[in-house]
C-alpha positions as CSV (number, residue, x, y, z in Angstrom):
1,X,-4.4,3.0,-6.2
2,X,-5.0,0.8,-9.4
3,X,-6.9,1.6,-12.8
4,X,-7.3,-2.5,-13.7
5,X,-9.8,-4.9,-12.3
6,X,-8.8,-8.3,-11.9
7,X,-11.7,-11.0,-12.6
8,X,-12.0,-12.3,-8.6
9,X,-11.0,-11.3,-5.3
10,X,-10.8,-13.0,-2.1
11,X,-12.7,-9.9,-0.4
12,X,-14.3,-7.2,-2.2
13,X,-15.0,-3.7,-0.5
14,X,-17.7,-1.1,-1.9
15,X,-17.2,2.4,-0.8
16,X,-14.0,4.0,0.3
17,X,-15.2,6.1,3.5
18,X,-14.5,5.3,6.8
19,X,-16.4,2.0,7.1
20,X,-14.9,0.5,4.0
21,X,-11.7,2.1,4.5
22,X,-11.9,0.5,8.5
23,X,-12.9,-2.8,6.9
24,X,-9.8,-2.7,4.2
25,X,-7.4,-2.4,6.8
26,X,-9.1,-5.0,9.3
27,X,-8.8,-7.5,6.5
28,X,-5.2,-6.8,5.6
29,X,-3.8,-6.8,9.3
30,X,-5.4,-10.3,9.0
31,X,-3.2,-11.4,5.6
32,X,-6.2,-11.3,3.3
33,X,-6.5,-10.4,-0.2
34,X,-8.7,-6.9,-0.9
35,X,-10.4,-5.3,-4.2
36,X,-11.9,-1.7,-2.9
37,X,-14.0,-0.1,-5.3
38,X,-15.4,4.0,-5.1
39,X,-16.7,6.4,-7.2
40,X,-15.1,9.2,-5.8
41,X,-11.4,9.6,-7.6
42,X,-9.6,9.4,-4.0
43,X,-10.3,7.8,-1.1
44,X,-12.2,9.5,1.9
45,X,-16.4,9.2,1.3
46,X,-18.8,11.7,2.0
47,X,-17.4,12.7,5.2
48,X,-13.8,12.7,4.5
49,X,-14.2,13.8,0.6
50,X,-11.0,14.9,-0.8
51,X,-8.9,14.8,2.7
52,X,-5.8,12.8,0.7
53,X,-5.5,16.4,-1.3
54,X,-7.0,19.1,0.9
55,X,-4.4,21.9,2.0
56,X,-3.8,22.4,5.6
57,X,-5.7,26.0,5.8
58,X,-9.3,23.7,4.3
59,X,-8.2,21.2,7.2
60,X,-8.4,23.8,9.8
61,X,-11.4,25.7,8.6
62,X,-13.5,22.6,8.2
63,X,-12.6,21.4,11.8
64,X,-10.5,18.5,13.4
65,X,-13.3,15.8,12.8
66,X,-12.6,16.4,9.1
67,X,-8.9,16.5,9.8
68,X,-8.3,13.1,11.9
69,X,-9.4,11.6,8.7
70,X,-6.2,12.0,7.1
71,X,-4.5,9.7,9.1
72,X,-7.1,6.6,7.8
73,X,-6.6,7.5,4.8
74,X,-2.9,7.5,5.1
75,X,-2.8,4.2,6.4
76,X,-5.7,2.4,4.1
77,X,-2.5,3.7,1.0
78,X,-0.4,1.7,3.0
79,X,-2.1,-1.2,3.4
80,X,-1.8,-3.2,0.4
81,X,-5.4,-3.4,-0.6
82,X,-5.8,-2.4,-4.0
83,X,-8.1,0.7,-4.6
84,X,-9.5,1.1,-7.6
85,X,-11.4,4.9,-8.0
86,X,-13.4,5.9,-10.4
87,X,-15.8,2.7,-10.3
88,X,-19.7,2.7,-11.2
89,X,-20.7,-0.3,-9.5
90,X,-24.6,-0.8,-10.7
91,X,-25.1,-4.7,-9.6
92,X,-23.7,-7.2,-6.3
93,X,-25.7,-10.3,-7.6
94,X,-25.4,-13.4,-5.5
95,X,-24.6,-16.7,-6.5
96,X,-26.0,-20.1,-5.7
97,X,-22.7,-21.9,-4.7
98,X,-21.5,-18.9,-2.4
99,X,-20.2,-15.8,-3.2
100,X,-21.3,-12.6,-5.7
101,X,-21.0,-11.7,-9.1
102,X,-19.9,-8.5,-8.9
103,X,-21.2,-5.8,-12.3
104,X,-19.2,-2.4,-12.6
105,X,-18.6,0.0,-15.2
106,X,-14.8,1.9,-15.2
107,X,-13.6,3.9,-18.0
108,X,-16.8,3.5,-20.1
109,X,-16.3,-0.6,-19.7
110,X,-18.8,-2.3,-17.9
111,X,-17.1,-5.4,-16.2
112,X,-18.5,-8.6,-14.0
113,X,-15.9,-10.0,-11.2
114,X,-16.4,-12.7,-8.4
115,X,-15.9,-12.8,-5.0
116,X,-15.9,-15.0,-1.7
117,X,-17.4,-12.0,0.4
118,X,-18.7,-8.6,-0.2
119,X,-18.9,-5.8,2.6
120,X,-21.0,-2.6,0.8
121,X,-19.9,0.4,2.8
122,X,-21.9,2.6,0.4
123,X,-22.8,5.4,2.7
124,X,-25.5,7.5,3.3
125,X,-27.6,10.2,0.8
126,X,-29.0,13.2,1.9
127,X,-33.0,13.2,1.9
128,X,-34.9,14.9,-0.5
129,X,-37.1,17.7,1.2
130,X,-39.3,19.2,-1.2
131,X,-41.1,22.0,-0.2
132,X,-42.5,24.3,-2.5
133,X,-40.2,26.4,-5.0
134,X,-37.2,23.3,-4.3
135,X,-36.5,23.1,-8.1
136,X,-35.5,26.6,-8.2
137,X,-32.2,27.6,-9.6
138,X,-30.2,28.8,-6.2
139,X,-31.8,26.0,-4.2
140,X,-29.7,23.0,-3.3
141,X,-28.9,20.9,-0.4
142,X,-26.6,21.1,2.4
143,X,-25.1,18.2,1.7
144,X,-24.0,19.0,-2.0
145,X,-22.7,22.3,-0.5
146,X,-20.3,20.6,1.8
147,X,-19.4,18.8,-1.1
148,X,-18.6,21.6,-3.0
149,X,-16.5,23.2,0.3
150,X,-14.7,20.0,0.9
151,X,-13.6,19.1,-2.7
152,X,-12.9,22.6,-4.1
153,X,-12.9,24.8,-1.4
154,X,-15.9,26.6,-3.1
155,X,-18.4,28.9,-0.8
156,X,-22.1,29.9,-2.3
157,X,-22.3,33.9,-3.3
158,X,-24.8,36.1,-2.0
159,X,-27.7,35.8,0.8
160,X,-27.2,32.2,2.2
161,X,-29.9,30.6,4.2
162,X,-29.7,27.1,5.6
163,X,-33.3,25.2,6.4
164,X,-34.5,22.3,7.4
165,X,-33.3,19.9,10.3
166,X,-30.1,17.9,11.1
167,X,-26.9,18.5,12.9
168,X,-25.4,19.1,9.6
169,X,-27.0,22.6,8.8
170,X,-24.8,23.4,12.3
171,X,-22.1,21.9,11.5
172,X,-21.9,23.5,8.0
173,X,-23.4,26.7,9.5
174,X,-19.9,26.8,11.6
175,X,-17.6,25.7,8.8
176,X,-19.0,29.0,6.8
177,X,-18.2,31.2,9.8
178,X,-15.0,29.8,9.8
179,X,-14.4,30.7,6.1
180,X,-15.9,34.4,6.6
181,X,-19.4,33.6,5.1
182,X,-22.2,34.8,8.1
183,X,-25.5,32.8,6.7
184,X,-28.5,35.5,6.6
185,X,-30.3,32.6,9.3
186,X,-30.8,28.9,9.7
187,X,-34.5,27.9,9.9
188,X,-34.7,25.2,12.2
189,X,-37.9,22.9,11.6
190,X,-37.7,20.5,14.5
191,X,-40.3,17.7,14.9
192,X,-43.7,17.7,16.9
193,X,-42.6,14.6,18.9
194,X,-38.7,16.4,19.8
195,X,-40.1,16.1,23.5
196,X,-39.0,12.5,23.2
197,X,-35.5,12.6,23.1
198,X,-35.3,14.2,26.9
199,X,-35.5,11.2,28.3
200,X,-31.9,9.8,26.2
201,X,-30.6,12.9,27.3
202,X,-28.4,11.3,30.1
203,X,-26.9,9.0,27.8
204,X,-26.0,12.0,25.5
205,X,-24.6,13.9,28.2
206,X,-22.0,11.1,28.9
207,X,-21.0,11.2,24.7
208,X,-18.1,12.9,22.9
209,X,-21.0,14.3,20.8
210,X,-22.4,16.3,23.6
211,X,-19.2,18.2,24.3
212,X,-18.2,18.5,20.9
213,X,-22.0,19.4,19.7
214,X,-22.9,21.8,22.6
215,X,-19.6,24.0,21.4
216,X,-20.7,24.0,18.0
217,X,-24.3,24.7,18.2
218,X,-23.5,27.4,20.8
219,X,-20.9,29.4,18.4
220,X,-23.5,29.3,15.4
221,X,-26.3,30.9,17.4
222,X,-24.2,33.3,18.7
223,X,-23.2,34.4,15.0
224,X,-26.4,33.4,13.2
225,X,-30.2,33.8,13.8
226,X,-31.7,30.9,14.1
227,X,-35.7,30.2,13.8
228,X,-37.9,27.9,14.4
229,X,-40.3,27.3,11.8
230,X,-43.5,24.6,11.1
231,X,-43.2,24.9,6.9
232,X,-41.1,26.6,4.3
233,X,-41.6,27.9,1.0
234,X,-38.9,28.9,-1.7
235,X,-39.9,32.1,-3.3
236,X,-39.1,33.3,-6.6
237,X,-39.8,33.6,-10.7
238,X,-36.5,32.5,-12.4
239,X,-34.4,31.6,-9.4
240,X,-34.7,31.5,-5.6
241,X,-35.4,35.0,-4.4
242,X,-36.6,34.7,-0.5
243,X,-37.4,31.0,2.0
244,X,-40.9,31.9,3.4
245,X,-41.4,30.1,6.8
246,X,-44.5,29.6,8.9
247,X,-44.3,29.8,12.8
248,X,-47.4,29.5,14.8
249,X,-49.5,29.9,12.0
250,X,-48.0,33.1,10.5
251,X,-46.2,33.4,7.4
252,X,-42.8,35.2,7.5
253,X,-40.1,35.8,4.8
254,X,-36.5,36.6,4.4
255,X,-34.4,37.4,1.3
256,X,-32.5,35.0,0.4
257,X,-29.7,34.1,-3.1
258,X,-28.7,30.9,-2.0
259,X,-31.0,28.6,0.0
260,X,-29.5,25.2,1.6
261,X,-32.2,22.4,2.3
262,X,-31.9,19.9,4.8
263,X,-33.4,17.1,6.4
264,X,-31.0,15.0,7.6
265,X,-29.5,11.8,5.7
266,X,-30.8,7.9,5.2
267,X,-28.4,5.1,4.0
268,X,-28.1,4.1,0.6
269,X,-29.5,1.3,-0.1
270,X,-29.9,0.6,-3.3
271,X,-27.1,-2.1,-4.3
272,X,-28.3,-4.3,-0.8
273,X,-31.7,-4.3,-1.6
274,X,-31.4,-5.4,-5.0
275,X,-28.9,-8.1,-4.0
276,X,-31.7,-9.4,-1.8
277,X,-30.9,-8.1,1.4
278,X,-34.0,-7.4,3.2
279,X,-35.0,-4.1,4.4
280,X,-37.0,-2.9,7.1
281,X,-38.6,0.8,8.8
282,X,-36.9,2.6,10.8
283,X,-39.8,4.7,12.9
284,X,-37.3,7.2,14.3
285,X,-35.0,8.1,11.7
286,X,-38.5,7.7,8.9
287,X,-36.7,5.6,6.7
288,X,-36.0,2.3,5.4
289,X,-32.8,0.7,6.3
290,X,-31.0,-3.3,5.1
291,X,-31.5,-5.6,7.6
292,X,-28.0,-6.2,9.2
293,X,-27.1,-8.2,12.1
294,X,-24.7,-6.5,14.4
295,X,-21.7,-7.9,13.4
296,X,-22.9,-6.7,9.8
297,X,-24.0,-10.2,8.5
298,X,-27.4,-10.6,6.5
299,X,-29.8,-12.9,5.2
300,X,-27.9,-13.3,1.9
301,X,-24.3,-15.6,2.5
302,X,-21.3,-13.7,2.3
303,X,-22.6,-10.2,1.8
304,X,-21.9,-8.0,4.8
305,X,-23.4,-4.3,5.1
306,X,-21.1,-1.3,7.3
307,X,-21.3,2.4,8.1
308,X,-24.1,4.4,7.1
309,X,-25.3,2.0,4.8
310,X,-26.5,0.1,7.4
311,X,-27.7,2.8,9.8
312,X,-26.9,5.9,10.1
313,X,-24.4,6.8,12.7
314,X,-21.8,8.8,11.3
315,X,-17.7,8.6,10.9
316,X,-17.5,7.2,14.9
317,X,-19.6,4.7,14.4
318,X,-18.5,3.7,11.0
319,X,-14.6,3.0,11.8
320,X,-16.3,0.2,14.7
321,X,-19.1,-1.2,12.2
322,X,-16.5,-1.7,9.3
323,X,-14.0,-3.2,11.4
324,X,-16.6,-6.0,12.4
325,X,-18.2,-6.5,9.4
326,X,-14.6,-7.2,8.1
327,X,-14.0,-9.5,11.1
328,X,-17.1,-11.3,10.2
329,X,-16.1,-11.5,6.2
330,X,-13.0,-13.0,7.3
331,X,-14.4,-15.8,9.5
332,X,-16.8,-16.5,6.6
333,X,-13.6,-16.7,4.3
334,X,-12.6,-19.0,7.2
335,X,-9.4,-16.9,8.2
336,X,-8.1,-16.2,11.4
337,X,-9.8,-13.9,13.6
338,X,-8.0,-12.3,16.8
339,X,-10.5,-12.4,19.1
340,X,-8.9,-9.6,20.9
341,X,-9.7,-7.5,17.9
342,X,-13.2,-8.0,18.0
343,X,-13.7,-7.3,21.7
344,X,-11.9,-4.0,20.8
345,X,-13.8,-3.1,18.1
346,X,-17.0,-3.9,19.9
347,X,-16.0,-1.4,22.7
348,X,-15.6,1.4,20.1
349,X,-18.7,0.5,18.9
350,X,-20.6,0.7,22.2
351,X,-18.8,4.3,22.7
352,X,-19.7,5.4,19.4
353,X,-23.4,4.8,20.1
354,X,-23.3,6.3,23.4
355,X,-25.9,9.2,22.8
356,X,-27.3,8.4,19.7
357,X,-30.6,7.8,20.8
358,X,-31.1,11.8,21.7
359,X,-29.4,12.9,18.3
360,X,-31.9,10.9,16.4
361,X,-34.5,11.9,17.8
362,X,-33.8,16.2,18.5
363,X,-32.8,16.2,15.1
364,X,-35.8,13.8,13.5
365,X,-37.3,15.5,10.4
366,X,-41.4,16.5,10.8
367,X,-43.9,14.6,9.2
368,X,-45.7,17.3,7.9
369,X,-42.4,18.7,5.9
370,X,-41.7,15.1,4.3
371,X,-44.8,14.8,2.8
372,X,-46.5,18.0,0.5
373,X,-49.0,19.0,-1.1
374,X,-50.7,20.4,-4.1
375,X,-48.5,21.1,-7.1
376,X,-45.0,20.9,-5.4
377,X,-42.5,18.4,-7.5
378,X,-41.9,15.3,-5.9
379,X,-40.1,13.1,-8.7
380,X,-38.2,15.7,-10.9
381,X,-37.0,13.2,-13.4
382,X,-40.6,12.5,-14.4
383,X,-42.2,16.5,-13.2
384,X,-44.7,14.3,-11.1
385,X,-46.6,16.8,-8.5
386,X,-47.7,15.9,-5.1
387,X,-51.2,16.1,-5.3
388,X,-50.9,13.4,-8.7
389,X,-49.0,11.0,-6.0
390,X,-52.1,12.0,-4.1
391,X,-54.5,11.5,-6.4
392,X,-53.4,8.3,-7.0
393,X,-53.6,6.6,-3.7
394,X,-56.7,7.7,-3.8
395,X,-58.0,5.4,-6.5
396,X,-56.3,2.6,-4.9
397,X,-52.6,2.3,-5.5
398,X,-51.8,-0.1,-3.0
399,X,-48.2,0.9,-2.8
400,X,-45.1,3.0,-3.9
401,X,-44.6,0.2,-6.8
402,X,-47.9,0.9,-8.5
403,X,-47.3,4.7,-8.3
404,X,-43.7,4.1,-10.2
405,X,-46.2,1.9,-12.8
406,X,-49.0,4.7,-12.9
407,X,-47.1,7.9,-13.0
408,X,-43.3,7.0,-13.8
409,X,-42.2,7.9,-10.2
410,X,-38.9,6.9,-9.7
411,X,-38.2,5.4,-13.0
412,X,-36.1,8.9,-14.4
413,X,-31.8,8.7,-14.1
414,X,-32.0,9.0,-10.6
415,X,-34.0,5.8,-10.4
416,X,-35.8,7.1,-7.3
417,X,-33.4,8.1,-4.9
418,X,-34.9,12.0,-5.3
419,X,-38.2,10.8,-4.6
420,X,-38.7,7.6,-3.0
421,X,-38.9,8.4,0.1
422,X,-41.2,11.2,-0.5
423,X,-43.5,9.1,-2.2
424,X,-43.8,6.2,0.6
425,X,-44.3,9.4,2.8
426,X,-47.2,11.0,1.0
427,X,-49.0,7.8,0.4
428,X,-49.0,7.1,4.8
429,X,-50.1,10.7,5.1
430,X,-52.4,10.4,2.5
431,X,-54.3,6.5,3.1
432,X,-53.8,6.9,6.6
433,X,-51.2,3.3,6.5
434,X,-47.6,3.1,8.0
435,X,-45.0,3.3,6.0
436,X,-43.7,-0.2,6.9
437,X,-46.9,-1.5,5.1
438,X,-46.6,0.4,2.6
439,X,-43.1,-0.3,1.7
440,X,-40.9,1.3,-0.9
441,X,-39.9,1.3,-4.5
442,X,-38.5,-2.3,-5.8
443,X,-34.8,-2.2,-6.1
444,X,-33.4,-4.5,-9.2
445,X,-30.0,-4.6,-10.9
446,X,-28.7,-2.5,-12.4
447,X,-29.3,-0.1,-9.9
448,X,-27.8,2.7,-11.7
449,X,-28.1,3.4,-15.6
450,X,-26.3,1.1,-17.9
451,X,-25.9,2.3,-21.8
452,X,-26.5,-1.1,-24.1
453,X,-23.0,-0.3,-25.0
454,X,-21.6,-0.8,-21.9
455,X,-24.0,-4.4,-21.8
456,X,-23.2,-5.6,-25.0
457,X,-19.2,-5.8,-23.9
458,X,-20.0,-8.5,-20.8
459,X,-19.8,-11.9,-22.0
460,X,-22.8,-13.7,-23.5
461,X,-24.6,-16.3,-20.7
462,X,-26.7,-16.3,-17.8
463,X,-24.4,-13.9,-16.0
464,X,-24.7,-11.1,-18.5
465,X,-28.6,-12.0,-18.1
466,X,-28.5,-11.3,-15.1
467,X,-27.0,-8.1,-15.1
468,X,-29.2,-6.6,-17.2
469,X,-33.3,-8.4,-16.1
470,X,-32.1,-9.4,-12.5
471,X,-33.6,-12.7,-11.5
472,X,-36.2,-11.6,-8.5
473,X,-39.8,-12.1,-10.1
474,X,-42.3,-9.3,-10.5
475,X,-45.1,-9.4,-8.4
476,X,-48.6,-8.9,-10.1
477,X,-49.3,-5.3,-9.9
478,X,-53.1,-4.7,-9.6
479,X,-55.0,-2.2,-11.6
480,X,-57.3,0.0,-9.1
481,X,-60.0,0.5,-11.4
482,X,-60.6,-3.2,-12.6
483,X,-60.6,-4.4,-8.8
484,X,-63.3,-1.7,-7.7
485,X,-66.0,-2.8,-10.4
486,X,-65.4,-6.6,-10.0
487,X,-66.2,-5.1,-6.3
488,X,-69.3,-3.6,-7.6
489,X,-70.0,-6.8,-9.4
């Protein structure tokens, strides 16, 4: 683990889960020189978040999928590839003779480095469900309790509810039992078309998943009521005091403290897009996903996408996809590649996706709960409703672009990731268009904030330009009103 940044690496690594901790150690078994960069202060991601430190007892009570990962991580502090934690990385900005341009902020510096070969193993985010009474104090998602459990050992007071769809309001419905907190219920919301994953059954039934799953889901609904619901509603004045849920048309409520939303996770894929990655709809998982070959490869030379950034597979698939997107950065570096090593990691691969097919689709979010209505917050760094998002695809907003230039969506601190999705989803609900046509918010550098403190230290020149305008040009954003009277014209 390092604290200093050189100025270029011969491979550099952007997330320290199990993809990019895979694709570290594929690279150094091969002699070659690696920069890993993470936010988190410690190795481990998402799903392994704070295994380096975690005590044996928060091991055990967060189950042996958790625990395996301490041997990864073990071995990636071995390895030789120098870690640096703590990093903001807000821009991967390729350059025409090869390579990236690499813009970070650490310790308050911002910093630009180069590279040969980049492979962003930046994970997946939990998505945004918002259903009415979402912004209420006691309302947050599953994800961010895990978090909280996995980094702190820290378990929500009071009446807990879990809602929404995913494997991971199970999963974490378990990991409470495990810790003596009994959830009030889960309130499943599975979607119309669920019908559709019977026929990948068979392939599920031959997965790890399936015997490790079935156990799972079959101790939580023994200890924990679990519904099934078409919509859900927070209830409360000053803080969540009850989920409301709607089951064949009737409304139903149950007290509730602590309410833990859910519907499921998509990749992050904020730093590919912007480096000009192209991105495309996924019609199962409802969300938009880089373009990736499957050795991890895209469209733009030399950078190379694993894990859930790519798709969404979780830890089993990750370890496979980052060792081959490693093996692929290192035959673009032009160093040796065992082709033994690939064969194995494309075996792990074809194991680890062995079943997916049914878990995407049992556990595939409704249409009718990604996309609200009336007053219900959507963007809650600008306060912009639903029905506004609405309101304005109805005058002619011929995309989730002109929506952020009309009503701010997606322009607040969390520059969209709360509400992107959300808004592509209510504009093909509302206009009647798919999603793919629709398309979602533009993605530039810097793709997180950057103070004009932290600008002003880079060095003066077209790099430092860069950084702060991008170099992809706008597209001519057309003003509804002025093209319906040259219409009437």
């Amino acid at each position: 683990m390092s604290r200093t940044l050189p100025d270029t690496a011969e491979l550099v690594i952007i997330g320290a889960g199990p993809a990019g901790m895979a694709a570290a150690l594929e690279a150094r078994a091969a002699g070659v020189e690696v920069l890993l960069l993470d936010e988190a202060p410690a190795a481990g991601g998402q799903i392994w978040r704070g295994i380096g430190a975690a005590p044996e007892p928060r091991k055990t009570l967060l189950g042996p999928d958790y625990a395996k990962g301490a041997a990864l991580a073990e071995a990636f502090a071995k390895s030789g590839a120098q870690h640096v934690p703590g990093v903001s990385v807000w821009g991967v900005m390729p350059e025409a003779e090869g390579g990236a341009r690499i813009g970070l902020t650490l310790n308050g510096t911002a910093h630009l480095l180069t590279s040969r070969a980049v492979v962003l193993a930046t994970g997946a985010q939990e998505r945004p469900l918002p259903v009415p009474g979402w912004t209420l104090p006691g309302v947050m998602g599953a994800g961010a309790a895990q978090i909280a459990l996995k980094s702190g050992g820290l378990l929500p007071e009071g009446r807990v509810v879990l809602a929404g769809i995913g494997p991971l309001l199970y999963l974490l419905a378990d990991q409470f039992l495990r810790a003596g907190l009994r959830p009030a219920a889960l309130i499943e919301t599975p979607s119309e078309t669920r019908r559709a994953a019977l026929r990948h059954l068979p392939g599920f039934l031959r997965s790890d998943g399936f015997r490790k799953g079935a156990g799972l889901m079959a101790r939580v609904r023994r200890n924990v009521r679990v519904i099934s619901a078409e919509a859900l509603e927070v209830r409360g004045e000053t803080r969540a005091e009850a989920l409301r849920w709607k089951r064949r048309g009737r409304w139903q409520e149950i007290g509730a403290e602590m309410v833990l939303l859910h519907a499921g996770v998509i990749p992050s894929l904020h730093l590919a897009a912007a480096a000009g990655v192209p991105t495309r709809w996924n019609p199962v998982l409802r969300c938009f996903e880089p373009e990736a070959r499957e050795d991890g490869s895209t469209a733009v030379p030399g950078l190379f996408l694993a894990g859930d950034g790519a798709t969404i597979g979780g830890a089993d698939r990750a370890l496979p996809s980052g060792r081959r997107a490693a093996l692929a950065a290192l035959a673009h570096l032009g160093a040796p590649v065992d082709p033994s090593r690939h064969a194995e990691a494309l075996r792990a691969w074809r194991k680890a996706v062995l079943g997916r097919a049914f878990i995407d689709r049992w556990f595939a979010p409704p249409r009718a709960l990604l996309a609200p209505r009336g007053d219900t917050l959507v963007c809650r760094c600008e306060e912009i409703s639903a029905e506004a998002i609405r309101e304005a695809a109805r005058l002619g907003a011929p995309g989730p672009n002109q929506i952020k230039t009309y009503l701010r969506c997606g322009m607040g601190p969390c520059q969209g990731r709360m509400c992107a999705t959300s808004v592509t989803e209510i504009m093909a609900d509302e206009t009647g268009h798919a999603p793919s046509e629709l398309g979602h918010l533009r993605l530039r550098t810097p793709v997180r904030p950057l103070r004009l403190g932290e600008l002003a230290q880079l060095p003066a020149g077209p790099a430092a330009q860069q950084a702060a305008l991008g170099d992809h040009p706008l597209p001519q954003t057309p003003l509804p009103g002025l093209a319906r009277r040259k219409d009437q014209g």
